[in-house]
C-alpha positions in Angstrom: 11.1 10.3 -5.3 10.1 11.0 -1.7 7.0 9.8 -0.8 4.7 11.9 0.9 2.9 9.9 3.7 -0.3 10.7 5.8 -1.5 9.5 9.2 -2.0 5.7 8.7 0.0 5.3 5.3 2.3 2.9 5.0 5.5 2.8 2.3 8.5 -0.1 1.8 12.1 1.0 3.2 14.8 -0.1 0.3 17.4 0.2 2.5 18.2 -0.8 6.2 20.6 1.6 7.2 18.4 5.2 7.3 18.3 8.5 8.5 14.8 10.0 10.5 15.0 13.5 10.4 13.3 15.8 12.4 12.4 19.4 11.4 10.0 21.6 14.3 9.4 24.9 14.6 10.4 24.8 18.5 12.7 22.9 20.1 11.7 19.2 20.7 13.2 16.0 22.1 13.1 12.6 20.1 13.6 9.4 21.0 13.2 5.7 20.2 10.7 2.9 21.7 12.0 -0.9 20.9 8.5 -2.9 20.4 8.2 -6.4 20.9 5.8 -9.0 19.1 2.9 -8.5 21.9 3.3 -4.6 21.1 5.1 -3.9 24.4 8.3 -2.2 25.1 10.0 -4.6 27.4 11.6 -2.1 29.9 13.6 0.8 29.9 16.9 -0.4 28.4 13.9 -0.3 25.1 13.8 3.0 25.1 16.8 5.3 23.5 16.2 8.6 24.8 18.7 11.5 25.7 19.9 10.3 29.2 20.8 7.0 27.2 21.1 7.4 23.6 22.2 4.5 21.8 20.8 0.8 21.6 22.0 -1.7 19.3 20.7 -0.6 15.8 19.3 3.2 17.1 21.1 6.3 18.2 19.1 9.7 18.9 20.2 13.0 19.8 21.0 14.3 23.5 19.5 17.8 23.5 16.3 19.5 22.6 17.0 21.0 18.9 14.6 22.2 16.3 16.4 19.6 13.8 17.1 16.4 14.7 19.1 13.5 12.7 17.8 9.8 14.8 20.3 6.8 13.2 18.7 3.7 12.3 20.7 0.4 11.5 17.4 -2.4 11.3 19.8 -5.0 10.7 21.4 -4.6 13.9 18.1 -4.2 16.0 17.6 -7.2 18.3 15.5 -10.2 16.6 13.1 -9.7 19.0 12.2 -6.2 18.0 9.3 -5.6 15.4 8.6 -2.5 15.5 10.7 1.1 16.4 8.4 4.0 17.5 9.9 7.1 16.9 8.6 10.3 19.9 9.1 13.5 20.1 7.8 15.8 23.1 8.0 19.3 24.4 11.0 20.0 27.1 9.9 21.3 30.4 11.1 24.0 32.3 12.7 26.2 29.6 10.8 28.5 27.3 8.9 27.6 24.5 5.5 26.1 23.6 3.8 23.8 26.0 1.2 22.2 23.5 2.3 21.1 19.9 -0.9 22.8 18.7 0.4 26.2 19.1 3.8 25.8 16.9 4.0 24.6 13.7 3.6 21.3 12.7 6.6 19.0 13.1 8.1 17.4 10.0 9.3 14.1 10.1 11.6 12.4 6.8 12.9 9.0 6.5 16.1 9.4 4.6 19.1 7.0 3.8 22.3 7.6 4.5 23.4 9.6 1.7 20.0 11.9 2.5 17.5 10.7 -0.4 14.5 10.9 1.0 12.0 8.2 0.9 9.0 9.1 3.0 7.9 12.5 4.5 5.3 12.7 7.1 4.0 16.1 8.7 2.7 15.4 11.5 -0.5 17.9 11.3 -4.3 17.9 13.6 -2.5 18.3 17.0 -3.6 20.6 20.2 -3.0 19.3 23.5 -0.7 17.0 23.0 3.0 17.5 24.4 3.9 14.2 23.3 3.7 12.2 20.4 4.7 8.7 18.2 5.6 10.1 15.2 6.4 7.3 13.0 7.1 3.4 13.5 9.9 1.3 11.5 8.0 -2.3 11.3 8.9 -5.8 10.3 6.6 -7.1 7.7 7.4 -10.5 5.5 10.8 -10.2 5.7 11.0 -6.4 5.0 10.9 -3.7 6.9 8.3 -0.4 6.1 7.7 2.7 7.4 4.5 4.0 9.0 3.0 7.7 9.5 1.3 7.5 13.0 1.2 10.7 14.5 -0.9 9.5 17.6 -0.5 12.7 20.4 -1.0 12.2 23.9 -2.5 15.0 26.0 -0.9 13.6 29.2 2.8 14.0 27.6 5.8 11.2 27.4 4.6 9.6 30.6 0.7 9.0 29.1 2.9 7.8 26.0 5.2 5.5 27.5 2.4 4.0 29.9 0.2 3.1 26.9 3.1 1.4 25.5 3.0 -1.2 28.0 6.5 0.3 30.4 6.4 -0.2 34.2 7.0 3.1 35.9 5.9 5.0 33.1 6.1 8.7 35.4 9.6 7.7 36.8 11.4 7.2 33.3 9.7 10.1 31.8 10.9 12.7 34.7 14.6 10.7 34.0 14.3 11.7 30.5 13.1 15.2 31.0 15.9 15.8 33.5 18.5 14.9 31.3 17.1 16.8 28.4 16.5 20.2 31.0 20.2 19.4 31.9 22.2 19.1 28.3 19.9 22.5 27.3 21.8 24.2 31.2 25.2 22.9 29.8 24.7 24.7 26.1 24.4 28.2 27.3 27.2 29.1 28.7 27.3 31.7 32.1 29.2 35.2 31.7 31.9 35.4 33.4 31.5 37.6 36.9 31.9 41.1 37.0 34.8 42.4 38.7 33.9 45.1 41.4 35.3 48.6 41.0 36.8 48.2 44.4 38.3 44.8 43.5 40.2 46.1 40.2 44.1 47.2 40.0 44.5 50.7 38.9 47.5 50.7 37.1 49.0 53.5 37.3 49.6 56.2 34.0 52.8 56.0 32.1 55.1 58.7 32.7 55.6 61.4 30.3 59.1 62.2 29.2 60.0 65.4 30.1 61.4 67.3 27.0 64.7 69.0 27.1 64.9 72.6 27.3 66.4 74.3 24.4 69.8 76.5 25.1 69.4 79.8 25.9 70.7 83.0 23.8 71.0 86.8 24.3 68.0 88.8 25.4 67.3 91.9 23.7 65.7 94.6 26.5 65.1 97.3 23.8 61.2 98.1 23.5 59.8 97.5 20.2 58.3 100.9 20.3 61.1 103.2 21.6 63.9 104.3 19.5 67.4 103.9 21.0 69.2 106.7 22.7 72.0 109.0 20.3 75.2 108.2 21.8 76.5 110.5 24.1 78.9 113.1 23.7 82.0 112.6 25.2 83.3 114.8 27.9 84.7 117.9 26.6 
């Protein structure tokens, strides 16, 4: 049975190879913190993220989607990881919502592999925010749980990634951004050009066959009215 989590809850992961699935009502991008003991993410080869989606153990999506499937292999995670943050946050530049307060509320479900679900978590009481840690994946005596954080940030996935302890928190953001603005460019695809009146080939109407005329036959010049003439009488 899946258990339904709220902000703060906590529930055991029975497997190590899992499914987070994301369900929004706009499109969002998700990605992946690595945390460290001191509750810092190293750098930015900890962060899986659409410009560079896989690490060892994680794998997230490369566009902005209103569903999401992030896979998660903990026993492949680095020793020095203890905890993975899952984020989602808002695109820029492309239409849609710029607050998560306005939409509805994202839905987040830790699944395994097969899809049974273990834990839900919707992720309600938001405004401002454009960015958000969803959910964390932590180490705990041996085993690994799942926890429903929902913690928003106001000043979007840099504000995020600065309060988890990154250098250059506004750089790696904008790099982030960019490559999610440029994946949603490369999924719609441009019409093809119009080709100018002036610039087309008129072709040129097929000819009709002309159509034999039919052989001729005697023509009568009697008038349908007049009666014919009596023969005349022969010379006397």
């Amino acid at each position: 049975m899946t258990a339904e989590l709220v902000r703060g809850q906590n529930h055991p992961l029975p497997h190590t190879r899992l499914e987070i699935r994301v369900s929004a009502g706009h499109p969002v991008l998700a990605a992946a913190t690595l945390v460290d003991e001191g509750g810092r993410v190293p750098g930015s080869g900890a962060v899986a993220h659409p410009g560079a989606a896989a690490l060892p153990g994680i794998e997230v999506p490369r566009q902005a989607a209103t569903q999401h499937r992030l896979a998660v292999d903990l026993e492949a995670v680095e020793a020095a990881v203890h905890r993975v943050c899952v984020l989602l946050a808002l695109p820029v530049g492309v239409e849609g919502p710029a607050r998560f307060g306005v939409a509805a509320a994202p839905v987040v479900t830790v699944t395994a592999p097969d899809g049974t679900g273990i834990a839900d978590y919707t992720i309600t009481g938001l405004d401002r925010e454009s960015a958000l840690v969803a959910l964390e994946l932590y180490r705990r005596q041996g085993a690994w749980k799942v926890r429903a954080v929902g913690q928003g940030y106001e000043g979007g996935l840099a504000a995020l990634l600065a309060d988890q302890g990154l250098e250059r928190p506004a750089e790696l953001a904008a790099s982030i951004l960019e490559a999610v603005a440029q994946g949603l460019a490369r999924s719609v695809a441009a019409p093809p050009p119009r080709v100018p009146d002036t610039d087309r080939v008129r072709q040129p109407a097929p000819a009709t066959p002309a159509t034999p005329a039919a052989p001729g036959g005697p023509v009568d010049y009697t008038h349908p009215r007049r009666r014919p003439a009596p023969d005349a009488a022969p010379p006397r």
